[in-house]
C-alpha positions, 0 to 999 in steps of 0.5 A: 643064494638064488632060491628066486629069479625075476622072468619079466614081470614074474618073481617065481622060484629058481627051479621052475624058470624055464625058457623056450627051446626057439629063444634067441639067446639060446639059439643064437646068444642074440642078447647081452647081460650085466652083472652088478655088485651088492654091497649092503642090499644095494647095487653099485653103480647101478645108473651106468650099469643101466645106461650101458643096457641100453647102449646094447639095446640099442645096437642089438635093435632090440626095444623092451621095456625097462621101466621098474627094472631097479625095484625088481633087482631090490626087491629079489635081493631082499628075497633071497636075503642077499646082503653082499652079492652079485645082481645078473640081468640078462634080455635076450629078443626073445623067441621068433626067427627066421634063421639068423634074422628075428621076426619084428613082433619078438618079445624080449626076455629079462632074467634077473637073478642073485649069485654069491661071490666066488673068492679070486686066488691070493695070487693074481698071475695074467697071461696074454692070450693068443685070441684077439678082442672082438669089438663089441661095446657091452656084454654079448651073451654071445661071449665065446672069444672071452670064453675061449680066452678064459680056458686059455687062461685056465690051462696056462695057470694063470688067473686071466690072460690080457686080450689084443686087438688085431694091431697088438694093442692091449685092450682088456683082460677076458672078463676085467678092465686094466690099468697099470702104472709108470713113475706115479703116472696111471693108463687104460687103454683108451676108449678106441682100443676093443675093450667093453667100457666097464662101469667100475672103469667108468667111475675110475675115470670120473675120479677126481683124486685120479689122473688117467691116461687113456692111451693105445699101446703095445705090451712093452708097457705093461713089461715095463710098468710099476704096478698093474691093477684090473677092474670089474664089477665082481671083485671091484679092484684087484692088484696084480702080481705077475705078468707071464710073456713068451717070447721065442718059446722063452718064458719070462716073468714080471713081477709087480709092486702091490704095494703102489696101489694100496690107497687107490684100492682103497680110495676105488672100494670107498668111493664105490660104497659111498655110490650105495649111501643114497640109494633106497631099497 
């Protein structure tokens, strides 16, 4: 599945890329990555999957050149003969540093690279976890309270755990956006809450058939909601089963109806795939 990579300008084989020991994204995790979906040889959302790029780029200070970037994503995925897949593009500032601060003449590094899809379990169970959300507006290859959330999740059995803020709001899940729905009505956590606005969220917000409120709130409302879903750009939409909570060393379970999200699965997957209609490879 990745038998090739793209290292800057390069289209070499996997086995031979290697990266310097002084790398800032090895020594510091000084860069951020996105991960994009491939249906039919083309990449979803790709326009806001490059905006939130540069949106990172801009907050790490960090100027490299994207020009051709989407030709280079096509022209791997052709390559490796990837029909339906996962697309990584990883920039790190590149070697040069002065402990913590960078030198002004580093040269960033692109890594691009193709991955299958792993399958999600048929059983969708979160948790809620005990680390907060930082807050950070793209993907930090410096991920480790996300990490750290998903091996809390891992122990609990549970497929993911839903982050707070310092406040207790809910912000996201370690590695998916969340909505759930009340009496026919559908929320997000809002923009100001410490969640990375995803690009699957992003197109559900832009969704006309869909009417979405944005609101900050506790963990009461998904103990009371109909139905919950989660959003990223691996599996797209998945429906949720069961929320885990404990509370005074008790725990309680809330089922889910997975039958209220149904359309909206299949009206988001639609509406993703026909992104794809128009795009050249």
């Amino acid at each position: 599945m990745n038998k090739f990579i793209f290292k800057n300008n390069k289209l070499i084989k996997a086995k031979e890329a290697l990266i310097s020991i002084n790398e800032r994204g090895f020594l510091y995790g000084d860069g951020l990555f996105e991960t994009c979906h491939i249906f039919n040889q083309k990449i979803i959302n790709f326009n806001n999957h490059i905006q939130r790029i540069k949106i990172g780029l801009d907050t790490l200070k960090i100027k490299t050149n994207l020009d051709n970037l989407e030709e280079k994503c096509h022209r791997l995925i052709k390559k490796n003969q990837i029909k339906n897949g996962l697309l990584r593009i990883s920039i790190s500032r590149g070697v040069g540093s002065l402990g913590y601060l960078p030198k002004n003449n580093c040269k960033p590094l692109i890594i691009i690279q193709t991955s299958k899809i792993t399958q999600t379990p048929s059983k969708i169970i979160l948790g809620i976890s005990s680390i907060k959300a930082p807050s950070i507006p793209f993907k930090s290859t410096n991920s480790i309270p996300y990490i750290l959330a998903k091996i809390e999740a891992k122990q609990k059995k549970n497929f993911d755990v839903i982050m707070l803020d310092e406040k207790n709001n809910i912000c996201e899940t370690s590695s998916a956006n969340i909505f759930w729905i009340k009496n026919k009505k559908i929320f997000t956590p809002s923009d100001k809450c410490n969640i990375i606005k995803g690009c699957v969220r992003a197109h559900l917000l832009n969704l006309k058939q869909l009417k979405i409120n944005q609101i900050k709130t506790k963990i009461f409302h998904l103990e009371n909601a109909d139905a919950v879903f989660i959003t990223n750009s691996r599996f797209l939409i998945k429906s949720v089963d069961e929320l885990v909570i404990i509370k005074n060393n008790i725990k309680f379970k809330k089922k889910f109806n997975k039958k209220i999200t149904l359309e909206i699965e299949k009206l988001v997957k639609d509406s993703l795939y026909k992104t794809c209609q128009n795009i050249k490879k």
